[in-house]
PDB file of the backbone (N, CA, C, O) and the ligand in Angstrom, with CONECT records:
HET     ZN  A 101       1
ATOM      1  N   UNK A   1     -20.871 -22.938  -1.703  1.00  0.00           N
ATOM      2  CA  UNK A   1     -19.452 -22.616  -1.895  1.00  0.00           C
ATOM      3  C   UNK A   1     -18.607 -23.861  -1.659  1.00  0.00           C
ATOM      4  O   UNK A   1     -18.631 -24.483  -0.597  1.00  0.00           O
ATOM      5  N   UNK A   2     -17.651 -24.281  -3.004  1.00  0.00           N
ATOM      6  CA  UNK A   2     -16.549 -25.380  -2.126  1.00  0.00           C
ATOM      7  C   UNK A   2     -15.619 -24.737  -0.939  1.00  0.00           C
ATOM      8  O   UNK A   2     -15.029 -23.686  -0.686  1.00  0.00           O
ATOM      9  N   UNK A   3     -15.887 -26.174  -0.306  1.00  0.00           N
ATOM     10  CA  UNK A   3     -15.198 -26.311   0.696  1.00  0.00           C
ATOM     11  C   UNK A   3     -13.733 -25.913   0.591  1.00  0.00           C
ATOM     12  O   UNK A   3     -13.650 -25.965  -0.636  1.00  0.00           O
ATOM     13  N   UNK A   4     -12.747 -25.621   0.919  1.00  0.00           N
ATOM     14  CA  UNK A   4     -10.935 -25.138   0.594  1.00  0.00           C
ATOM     15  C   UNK A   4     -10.573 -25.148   1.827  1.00  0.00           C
ATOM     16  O   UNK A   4     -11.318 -25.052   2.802  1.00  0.00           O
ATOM     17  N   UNK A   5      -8.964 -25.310   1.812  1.00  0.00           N
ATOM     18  CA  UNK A   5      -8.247 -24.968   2.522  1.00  0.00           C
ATOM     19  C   UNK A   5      -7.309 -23.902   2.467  1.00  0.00           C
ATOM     20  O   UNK A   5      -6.633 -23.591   1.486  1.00  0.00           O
ATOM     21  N   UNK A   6      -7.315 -23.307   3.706  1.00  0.00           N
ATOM     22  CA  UNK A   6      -5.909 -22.099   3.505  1.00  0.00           C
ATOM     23  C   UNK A   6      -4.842 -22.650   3.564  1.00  0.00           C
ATOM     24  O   UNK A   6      -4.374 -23.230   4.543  1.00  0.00           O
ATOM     25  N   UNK A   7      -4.202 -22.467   2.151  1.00  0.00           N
ATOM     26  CA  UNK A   7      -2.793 -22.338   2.065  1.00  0.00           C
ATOM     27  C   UNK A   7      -1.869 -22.306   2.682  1.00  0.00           C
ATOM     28  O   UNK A   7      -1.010 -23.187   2.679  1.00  0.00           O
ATOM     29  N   UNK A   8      -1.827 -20.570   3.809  1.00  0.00           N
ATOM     30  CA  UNK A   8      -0.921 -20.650   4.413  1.00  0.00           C
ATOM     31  C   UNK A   8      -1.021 -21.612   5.631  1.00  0.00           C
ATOM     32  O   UNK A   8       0.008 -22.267   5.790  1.00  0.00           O
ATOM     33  N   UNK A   9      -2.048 -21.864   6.560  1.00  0.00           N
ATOM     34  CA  UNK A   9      -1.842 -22.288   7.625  1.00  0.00           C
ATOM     35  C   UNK A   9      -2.754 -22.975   7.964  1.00  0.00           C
ATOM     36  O   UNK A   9      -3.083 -22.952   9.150  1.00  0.00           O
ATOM     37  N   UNK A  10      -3.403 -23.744   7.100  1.00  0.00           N
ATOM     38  CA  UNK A  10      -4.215 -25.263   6.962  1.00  0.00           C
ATOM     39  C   UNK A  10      -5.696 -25.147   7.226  1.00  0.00           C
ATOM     40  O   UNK A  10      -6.412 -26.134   7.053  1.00  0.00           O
ATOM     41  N   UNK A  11      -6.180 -24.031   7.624  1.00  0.00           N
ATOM     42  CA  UNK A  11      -7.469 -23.747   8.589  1.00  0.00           C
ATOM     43  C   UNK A  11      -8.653 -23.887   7.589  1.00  0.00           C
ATOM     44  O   UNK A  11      -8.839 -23.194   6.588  1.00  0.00           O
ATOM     45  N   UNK A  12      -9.360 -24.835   8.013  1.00  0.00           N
ATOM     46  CA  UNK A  12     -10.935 -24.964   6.966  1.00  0.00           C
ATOM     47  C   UNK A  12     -11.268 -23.755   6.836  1.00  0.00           C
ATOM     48  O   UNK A  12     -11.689 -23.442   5.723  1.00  0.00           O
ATOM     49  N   UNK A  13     -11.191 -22.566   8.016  1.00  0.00           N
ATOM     50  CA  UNK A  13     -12.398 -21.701   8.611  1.00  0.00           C
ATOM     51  C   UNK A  13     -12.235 -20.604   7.379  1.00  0.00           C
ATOM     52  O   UNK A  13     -11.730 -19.503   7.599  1.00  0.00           O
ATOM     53  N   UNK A  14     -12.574 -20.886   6.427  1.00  0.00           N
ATOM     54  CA  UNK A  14     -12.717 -19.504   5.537  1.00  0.00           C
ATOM     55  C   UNK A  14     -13.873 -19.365   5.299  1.00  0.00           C
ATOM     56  O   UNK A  14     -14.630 -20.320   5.124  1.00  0.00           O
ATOM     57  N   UNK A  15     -14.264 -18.011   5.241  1.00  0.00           N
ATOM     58  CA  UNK A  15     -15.529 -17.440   4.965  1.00  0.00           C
ATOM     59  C   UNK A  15     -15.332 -16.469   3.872  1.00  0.00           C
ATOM     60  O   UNK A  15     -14.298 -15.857   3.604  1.00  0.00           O
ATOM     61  N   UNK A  16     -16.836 -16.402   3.097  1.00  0.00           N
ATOM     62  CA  UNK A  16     -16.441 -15.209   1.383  1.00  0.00           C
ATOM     63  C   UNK A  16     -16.804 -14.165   2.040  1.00  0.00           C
ATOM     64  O   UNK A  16     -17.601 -14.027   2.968  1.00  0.00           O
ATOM     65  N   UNK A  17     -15.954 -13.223   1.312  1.00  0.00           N
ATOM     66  CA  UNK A  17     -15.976 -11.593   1.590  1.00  0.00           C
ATOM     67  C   UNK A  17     -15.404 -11.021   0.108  1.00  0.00           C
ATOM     68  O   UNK A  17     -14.282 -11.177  -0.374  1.00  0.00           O
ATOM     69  N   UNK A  18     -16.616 -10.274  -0.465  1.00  0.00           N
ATOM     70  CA  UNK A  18     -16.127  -9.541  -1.597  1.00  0.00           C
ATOM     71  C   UNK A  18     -15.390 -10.062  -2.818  1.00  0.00           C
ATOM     72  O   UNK A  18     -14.554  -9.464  -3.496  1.00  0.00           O
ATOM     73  N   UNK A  19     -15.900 -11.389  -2.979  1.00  0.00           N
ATOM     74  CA  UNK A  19     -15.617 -12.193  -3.932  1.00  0.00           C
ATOM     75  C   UNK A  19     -14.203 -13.318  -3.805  1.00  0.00           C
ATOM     76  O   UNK A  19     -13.807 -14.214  -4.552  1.00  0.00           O
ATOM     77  N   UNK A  20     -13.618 -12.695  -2.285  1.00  0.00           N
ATOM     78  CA  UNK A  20     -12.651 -13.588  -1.993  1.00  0.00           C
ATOM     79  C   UNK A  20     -13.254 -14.610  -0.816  1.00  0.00           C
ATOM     80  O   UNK A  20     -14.132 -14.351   0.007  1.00  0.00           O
ATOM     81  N   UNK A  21     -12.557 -15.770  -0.981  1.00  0.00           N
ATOM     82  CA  UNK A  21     -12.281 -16.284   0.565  1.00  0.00           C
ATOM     83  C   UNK A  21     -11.039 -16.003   1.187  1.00  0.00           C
ATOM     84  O   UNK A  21      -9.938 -15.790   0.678  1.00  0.00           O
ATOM     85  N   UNK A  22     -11.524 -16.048   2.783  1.00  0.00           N
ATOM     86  CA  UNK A  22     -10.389 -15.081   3.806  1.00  0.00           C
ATOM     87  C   UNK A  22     -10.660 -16.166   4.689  1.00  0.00           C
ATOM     88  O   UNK A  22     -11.737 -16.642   5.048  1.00  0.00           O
ATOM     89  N   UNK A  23      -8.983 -16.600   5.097  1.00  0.00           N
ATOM     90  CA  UNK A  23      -9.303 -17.236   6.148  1.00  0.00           C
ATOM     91  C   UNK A  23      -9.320 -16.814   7.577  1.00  0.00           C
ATOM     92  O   UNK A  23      -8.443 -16.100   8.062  1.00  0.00           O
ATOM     93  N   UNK A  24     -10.467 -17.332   8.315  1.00  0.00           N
ATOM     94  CA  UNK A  24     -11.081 -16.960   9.502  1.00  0.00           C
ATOM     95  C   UNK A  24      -9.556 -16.617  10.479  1.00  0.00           C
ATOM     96  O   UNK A  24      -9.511 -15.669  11.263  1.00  0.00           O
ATOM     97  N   UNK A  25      -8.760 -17.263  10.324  1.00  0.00           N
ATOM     98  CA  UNK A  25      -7.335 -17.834  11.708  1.00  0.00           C
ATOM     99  C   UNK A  25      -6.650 -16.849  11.000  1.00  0.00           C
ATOM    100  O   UNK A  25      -6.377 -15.959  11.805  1.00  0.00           O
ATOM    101  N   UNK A  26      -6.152 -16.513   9.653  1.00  0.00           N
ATOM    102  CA  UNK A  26      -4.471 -15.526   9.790  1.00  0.00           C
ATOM    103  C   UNK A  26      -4.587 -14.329   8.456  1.00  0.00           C
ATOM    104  O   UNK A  26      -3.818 -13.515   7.944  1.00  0.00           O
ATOM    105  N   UNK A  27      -6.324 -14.857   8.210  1.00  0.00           N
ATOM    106  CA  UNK A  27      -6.451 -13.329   7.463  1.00  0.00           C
ATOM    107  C   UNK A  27      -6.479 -13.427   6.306  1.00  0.00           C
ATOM    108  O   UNK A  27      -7.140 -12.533   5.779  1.00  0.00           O
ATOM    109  N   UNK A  28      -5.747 -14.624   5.172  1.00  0.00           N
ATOM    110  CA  UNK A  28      -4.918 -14.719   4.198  1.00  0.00           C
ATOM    111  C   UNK A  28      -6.281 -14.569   3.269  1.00  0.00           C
ATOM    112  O   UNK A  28      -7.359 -15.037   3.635  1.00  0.00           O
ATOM    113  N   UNK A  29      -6.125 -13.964   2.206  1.00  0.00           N
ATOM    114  CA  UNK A  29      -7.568 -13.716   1.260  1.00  0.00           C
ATOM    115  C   UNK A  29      -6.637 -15.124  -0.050  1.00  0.00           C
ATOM    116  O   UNK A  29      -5.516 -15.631  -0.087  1.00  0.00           O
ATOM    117  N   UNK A  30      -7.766 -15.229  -0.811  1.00  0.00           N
ATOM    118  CA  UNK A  30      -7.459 -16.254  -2.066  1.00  0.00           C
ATOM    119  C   UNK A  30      -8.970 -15.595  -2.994  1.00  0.00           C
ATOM    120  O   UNK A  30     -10.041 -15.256  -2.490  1.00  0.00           O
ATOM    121  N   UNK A  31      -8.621 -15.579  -4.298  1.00  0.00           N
ATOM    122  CA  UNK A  31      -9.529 -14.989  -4.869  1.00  0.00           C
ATOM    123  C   UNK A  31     -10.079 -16.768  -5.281  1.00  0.00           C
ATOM    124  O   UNK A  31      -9.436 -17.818  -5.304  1.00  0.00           O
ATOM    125  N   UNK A  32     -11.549 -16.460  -5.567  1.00  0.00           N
ATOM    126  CA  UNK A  32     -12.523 -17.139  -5.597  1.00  0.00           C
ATOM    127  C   UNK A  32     -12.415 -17.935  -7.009  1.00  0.00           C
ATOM    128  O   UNK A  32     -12.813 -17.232  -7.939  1.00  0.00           O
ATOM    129  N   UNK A  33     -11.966 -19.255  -7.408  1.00  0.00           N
ATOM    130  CA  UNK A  33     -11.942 -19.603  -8.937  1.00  0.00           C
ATOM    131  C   UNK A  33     -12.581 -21.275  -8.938  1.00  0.00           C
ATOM    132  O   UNK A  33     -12.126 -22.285  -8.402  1.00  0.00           O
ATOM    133  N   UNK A  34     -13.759 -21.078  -9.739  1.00  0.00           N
ATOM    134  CA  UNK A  34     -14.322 -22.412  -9.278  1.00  0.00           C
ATOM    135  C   UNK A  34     -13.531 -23.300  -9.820  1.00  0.00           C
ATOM    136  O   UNK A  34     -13.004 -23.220 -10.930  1.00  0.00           O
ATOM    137  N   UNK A  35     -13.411 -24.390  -8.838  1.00  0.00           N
ATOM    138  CA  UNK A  35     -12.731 -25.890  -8.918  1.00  0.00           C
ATOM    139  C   UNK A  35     -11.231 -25.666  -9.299  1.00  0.00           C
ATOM    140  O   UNK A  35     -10.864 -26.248 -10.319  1.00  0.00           O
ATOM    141  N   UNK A  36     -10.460 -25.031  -8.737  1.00  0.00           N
ATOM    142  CA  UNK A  36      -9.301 -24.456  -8.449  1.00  0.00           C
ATOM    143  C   UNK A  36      -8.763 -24.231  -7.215  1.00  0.00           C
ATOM    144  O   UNK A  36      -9.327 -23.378  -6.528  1.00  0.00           O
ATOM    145  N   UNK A  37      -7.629 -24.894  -6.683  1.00  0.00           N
ATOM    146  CA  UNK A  37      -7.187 -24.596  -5.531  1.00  0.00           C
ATOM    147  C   UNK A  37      -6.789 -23.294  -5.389  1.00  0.00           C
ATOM    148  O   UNK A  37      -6.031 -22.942  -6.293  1.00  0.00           O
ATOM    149  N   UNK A  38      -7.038 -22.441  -4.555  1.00  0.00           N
ATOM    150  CA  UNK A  38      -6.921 -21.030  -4.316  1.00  0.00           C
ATOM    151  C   UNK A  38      -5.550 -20.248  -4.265  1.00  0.00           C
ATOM    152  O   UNK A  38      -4.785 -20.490  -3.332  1.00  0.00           O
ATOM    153  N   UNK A  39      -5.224 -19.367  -5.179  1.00  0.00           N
ATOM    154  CA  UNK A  39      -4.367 -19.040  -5.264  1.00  0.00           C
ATOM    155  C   UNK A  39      -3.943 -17.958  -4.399  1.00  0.00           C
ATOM    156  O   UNK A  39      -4.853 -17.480  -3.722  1.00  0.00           O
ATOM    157  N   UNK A  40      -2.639 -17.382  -4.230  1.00  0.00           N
ATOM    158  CA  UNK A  40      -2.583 -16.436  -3.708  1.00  0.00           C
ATOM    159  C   UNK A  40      -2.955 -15.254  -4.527  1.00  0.00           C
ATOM    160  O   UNK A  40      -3.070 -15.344  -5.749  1.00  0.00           O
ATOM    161  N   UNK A  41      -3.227 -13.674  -3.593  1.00  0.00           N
ATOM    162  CA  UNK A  41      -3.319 -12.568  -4.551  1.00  0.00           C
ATOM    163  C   UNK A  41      -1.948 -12.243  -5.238  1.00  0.00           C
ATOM    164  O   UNK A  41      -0.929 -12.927  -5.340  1.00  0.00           O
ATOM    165  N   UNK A  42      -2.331 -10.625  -5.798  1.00  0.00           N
ATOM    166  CA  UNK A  42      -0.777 -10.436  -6.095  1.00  0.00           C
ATOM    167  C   UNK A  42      -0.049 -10.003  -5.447  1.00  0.00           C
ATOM    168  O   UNK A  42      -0.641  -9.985  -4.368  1.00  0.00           O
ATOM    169  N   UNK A  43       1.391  -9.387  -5.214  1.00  0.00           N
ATOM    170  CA  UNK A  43       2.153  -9.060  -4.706  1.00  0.00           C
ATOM    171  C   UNK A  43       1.551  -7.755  -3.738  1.00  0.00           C
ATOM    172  O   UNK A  43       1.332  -7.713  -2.527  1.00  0.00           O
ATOM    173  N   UNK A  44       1.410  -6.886  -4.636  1.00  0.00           N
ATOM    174  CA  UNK A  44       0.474  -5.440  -3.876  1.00  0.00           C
ATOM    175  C   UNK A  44      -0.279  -5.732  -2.880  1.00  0.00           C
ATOM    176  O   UNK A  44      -0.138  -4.920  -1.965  1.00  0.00           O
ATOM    177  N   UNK A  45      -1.201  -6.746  -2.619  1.00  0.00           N
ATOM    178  CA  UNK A  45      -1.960  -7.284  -1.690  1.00  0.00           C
ATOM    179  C   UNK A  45      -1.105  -8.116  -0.637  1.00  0.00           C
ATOM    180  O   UNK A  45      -1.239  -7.704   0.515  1.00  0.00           O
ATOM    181  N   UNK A  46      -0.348  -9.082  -0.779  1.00  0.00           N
ATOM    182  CA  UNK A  46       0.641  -9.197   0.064  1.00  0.00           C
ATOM    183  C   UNK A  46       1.465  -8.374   0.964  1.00  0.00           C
ATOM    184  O   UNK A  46       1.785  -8.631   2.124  1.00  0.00           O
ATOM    185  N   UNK A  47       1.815  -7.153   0.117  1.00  0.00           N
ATOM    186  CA  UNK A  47       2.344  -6.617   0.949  1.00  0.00           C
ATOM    187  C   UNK A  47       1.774  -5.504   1.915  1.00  0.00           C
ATOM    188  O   UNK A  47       2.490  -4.950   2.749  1.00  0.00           O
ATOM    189  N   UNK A  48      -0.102  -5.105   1.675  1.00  0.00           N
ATOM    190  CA  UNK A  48      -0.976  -4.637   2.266  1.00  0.00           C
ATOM    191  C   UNK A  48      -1.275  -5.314   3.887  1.00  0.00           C
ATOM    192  O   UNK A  48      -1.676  -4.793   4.927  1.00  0.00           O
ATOM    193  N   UNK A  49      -0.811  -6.913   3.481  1.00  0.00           N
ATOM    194  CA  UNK A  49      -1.279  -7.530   4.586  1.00  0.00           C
ATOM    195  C   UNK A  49      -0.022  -7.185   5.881  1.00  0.00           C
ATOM    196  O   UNK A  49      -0.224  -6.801   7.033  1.00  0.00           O
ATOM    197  N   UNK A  50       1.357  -7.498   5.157  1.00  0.00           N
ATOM    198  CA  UNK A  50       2.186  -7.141   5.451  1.00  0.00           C
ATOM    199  C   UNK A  50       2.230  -6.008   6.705  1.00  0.00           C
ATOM    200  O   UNK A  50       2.464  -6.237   7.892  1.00  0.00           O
ATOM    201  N   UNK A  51       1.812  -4.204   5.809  1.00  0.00           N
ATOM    202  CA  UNK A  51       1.763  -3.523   6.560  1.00  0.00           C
ATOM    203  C   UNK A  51       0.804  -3.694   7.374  1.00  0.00           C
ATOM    204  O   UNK A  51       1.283  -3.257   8.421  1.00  0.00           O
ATOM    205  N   UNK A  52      -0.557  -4.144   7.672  1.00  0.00           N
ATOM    206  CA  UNK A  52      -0.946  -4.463   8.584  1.00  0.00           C
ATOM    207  C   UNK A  52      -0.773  -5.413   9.797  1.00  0.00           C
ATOM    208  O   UNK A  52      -1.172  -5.372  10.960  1.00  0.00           O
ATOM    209  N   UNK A  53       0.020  -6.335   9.037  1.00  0.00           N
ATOM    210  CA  UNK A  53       0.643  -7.435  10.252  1.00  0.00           C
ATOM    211  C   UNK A  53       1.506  -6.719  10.870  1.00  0.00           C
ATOM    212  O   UNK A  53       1.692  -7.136  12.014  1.00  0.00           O
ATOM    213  N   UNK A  54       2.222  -5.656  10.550  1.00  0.00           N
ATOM    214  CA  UNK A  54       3.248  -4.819  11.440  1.00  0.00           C
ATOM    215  C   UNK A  54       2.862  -3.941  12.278  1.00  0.00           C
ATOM    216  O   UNK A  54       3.448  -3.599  13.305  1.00  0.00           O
ATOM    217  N   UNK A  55       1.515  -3.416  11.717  1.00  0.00           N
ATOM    218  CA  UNK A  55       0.760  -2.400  12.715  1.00  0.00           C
ATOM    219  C   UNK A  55       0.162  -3.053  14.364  1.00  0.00           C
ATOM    220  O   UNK A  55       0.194  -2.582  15.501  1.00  0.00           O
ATOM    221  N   UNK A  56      -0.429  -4.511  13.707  1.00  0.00           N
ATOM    222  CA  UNK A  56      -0.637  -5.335  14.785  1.00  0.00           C
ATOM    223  C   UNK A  56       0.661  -5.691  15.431  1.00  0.00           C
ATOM    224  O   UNK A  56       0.322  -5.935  16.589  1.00  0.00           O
ATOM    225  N   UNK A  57       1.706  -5.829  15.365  1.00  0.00           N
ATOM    226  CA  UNK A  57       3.156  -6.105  15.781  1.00  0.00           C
ATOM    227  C   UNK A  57       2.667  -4.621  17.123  1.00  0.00           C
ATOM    228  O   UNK A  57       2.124  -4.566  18.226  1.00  0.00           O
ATOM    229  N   UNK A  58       3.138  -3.876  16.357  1.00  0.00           N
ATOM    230  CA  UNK A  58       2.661  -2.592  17.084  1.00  0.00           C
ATOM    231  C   UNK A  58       1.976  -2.163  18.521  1.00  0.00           C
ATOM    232  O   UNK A  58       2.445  -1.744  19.580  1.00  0.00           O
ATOM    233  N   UNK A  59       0.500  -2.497  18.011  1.00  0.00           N
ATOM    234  CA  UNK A  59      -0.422  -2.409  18.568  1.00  0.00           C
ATOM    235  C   UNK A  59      -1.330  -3.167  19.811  1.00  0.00           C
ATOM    236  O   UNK A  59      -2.160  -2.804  20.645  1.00  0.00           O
ATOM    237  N   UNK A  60      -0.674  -4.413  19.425  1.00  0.00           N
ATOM    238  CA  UNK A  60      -0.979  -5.712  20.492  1.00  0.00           C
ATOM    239  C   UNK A  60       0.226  -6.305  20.443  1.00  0.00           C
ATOM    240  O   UNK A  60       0.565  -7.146  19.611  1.00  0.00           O
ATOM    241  N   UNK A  61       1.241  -5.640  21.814  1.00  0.00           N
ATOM    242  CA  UNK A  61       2.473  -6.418  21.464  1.00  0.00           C
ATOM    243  C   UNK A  61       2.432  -7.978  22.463  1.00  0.00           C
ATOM    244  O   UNK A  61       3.400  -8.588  22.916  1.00  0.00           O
ATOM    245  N   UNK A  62       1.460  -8.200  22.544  1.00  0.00           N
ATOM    246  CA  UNK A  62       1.570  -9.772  23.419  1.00  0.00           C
ATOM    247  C   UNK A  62       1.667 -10.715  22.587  1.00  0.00           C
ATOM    248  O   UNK A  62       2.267 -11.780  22.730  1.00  0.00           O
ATOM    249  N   UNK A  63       0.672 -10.086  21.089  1.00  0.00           N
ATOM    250  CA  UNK A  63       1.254 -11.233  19.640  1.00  0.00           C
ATOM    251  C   UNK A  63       1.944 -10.977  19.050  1.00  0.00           C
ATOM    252  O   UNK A  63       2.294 -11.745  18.153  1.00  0.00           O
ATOM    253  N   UNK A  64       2.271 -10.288  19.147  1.00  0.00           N
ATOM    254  CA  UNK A  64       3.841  -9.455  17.783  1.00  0.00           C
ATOM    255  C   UNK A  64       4.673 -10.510  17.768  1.00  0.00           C
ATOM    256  O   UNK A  64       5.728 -10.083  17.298  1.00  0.00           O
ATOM    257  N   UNK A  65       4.788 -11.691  18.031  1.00  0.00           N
ATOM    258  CA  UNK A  65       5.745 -12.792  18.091  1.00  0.00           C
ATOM    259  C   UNK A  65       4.684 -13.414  16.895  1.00  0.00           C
ATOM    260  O   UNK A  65       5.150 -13.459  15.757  1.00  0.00           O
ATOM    261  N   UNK A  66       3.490 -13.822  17.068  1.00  0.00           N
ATOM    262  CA  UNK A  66       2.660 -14.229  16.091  1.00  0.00           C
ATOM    263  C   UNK A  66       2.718 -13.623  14.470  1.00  0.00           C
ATOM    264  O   UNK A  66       3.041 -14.096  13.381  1.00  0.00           O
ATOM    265  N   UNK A  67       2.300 -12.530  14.878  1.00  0.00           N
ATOM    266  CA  UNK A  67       1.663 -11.128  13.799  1.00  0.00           C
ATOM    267  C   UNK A  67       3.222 -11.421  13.434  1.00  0.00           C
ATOM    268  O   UNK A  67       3.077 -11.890  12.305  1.00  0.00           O
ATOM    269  N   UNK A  68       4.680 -11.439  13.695  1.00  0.00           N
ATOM    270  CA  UNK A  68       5.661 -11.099  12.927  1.00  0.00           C
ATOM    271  C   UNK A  68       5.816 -12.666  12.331  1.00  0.00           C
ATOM    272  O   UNK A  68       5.910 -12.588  11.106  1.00  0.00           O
ATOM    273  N   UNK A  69       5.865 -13.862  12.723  1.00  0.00           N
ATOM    274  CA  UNK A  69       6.037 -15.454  12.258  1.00  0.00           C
ATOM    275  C   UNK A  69       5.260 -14.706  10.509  1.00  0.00           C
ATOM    276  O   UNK A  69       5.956 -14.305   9.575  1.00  0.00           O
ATOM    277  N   UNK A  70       3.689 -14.719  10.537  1.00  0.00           N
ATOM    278  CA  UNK A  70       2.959 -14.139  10.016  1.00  0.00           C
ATOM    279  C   UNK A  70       3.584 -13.676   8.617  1.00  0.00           C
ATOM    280  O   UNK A  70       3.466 -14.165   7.494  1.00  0.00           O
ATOM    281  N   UNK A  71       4.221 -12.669   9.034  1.00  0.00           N
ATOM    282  CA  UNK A  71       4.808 -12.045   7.915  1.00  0.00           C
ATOM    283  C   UNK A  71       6.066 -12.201   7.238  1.00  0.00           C
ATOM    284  O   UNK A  71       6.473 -11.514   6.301  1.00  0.00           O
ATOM    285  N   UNK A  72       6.759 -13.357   7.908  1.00  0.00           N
ATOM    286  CA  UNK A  72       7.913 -13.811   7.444  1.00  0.00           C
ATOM    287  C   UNK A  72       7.528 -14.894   6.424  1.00  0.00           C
ATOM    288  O   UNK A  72       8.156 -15.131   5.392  1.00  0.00           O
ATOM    289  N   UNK A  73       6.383 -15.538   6.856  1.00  0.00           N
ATOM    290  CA  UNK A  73       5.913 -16.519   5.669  1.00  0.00           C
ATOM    291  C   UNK A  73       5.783 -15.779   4.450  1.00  0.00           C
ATOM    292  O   UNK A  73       5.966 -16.360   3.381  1.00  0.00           O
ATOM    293  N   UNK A  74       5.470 -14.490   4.492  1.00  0.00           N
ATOM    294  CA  UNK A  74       4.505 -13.819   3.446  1.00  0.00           C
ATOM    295  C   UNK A  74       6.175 -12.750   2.528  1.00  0.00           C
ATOM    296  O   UNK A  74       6.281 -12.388   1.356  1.00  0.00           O
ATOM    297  N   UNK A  75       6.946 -12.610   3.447  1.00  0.00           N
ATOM    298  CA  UNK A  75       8.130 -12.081   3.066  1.00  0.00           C
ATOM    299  C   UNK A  75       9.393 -12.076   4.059  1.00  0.00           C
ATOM    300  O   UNK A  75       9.683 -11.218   4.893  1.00  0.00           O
ATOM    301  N   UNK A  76       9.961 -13.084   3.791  1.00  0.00           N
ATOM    302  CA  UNK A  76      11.082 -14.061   4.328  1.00  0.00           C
ATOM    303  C   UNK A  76      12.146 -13.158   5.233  1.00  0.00           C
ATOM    304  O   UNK A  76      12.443 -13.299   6.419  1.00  0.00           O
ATOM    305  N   UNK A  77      12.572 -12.278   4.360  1.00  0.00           N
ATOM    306  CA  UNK A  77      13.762 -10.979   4.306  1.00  0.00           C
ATOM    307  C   UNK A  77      13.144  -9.728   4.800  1.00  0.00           C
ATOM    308  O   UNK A  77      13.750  -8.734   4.401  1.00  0.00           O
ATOM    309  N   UNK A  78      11.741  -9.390   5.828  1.00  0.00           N
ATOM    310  CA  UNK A  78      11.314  -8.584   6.193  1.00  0.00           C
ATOM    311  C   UNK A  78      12.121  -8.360   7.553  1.00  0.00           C
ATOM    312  O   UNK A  78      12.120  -9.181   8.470  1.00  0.00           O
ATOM    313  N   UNK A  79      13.019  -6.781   7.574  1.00  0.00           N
ATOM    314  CA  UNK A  79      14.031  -6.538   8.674  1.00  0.00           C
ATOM    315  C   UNK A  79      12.794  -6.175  10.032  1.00  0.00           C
ATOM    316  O   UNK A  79      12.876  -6.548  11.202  1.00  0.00           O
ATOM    317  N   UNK A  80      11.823  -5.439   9.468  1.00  0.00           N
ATOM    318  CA  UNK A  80      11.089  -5.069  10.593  1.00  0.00           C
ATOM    319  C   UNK A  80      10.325  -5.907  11.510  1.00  0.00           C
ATOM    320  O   UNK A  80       9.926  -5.426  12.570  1.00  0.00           O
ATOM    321  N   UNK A  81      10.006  -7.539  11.084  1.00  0.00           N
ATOM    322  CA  UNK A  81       9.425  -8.115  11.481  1.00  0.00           C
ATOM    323  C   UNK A  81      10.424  -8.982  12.282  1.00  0.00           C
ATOM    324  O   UNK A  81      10.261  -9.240  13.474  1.00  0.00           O
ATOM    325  N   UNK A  82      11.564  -9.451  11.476  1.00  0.00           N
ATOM    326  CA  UNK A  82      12.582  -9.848  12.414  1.00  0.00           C
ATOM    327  C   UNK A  82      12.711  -9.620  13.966  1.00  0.00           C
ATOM    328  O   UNK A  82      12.699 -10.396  14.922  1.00  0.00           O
ATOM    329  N   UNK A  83      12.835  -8.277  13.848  1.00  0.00           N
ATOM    330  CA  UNK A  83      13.083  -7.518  15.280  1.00  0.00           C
ATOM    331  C   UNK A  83      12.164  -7.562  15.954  1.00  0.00           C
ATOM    332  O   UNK A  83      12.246  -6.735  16.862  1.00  0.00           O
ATOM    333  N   UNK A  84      10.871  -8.410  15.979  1.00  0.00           N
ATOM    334  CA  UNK A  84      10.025  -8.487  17.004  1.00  0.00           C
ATOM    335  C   UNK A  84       9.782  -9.913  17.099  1.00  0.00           C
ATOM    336  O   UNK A  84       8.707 -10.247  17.598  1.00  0.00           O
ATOM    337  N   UNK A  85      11.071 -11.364  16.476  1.00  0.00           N
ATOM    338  CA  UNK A  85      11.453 -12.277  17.095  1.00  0.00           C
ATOM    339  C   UNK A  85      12.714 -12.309  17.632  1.00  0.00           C
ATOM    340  O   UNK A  85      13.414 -13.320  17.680  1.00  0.00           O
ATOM    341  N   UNK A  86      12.962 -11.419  17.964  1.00  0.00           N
ATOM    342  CA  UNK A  86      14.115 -11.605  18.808  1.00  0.00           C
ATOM    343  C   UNK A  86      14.034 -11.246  20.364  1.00  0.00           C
ATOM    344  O   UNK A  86      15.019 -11.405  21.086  1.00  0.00           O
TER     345      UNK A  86
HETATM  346 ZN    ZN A 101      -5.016 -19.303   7.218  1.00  0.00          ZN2+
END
């Protein structure tokens, strides 16, 4: 497999899963296209990650400062994620 970098947040550590690479550190999937820098998915999948970065907001609130940074990259104007940097 080539070697890549994640996009969002620089990390070698991706590993394949289901025809994507996912990176190991913030989750981010990139579908698999040889000798192509990895693109993002589509929108629908973005915003899958989304609701899960909020559930983790949720659920482990010692990172919800993380898990919400997270999702502001992924959607800038997200009100719900806001409110767990403040
Ligand atoms: Zn990453």
């Amino acid at each position: 497999m080539k070697l890549i970098e994640c996009a969002r947040c620089g990390s070698g550590e991706l590993f394949e899963e289901a025809g994507y690479a996912v990176c190991a550190y913030c989750r981010s999937r990139y579908a698999l296209q040889s000798g192509e820098i990895p693109s993002r998915e589509t929108v629908v999948d973005l915003l899958l990650d989304v609701h899960v970065l909020l559930q983790k907001c949720e659920t482990d609130p010692t990172n919800s400062y993380r898990y919400a940074s997270l999702i502001l990259d992924i959607d800038p104007t997200n009100q719900n994620a806001m409110k767990y940097l403040r």
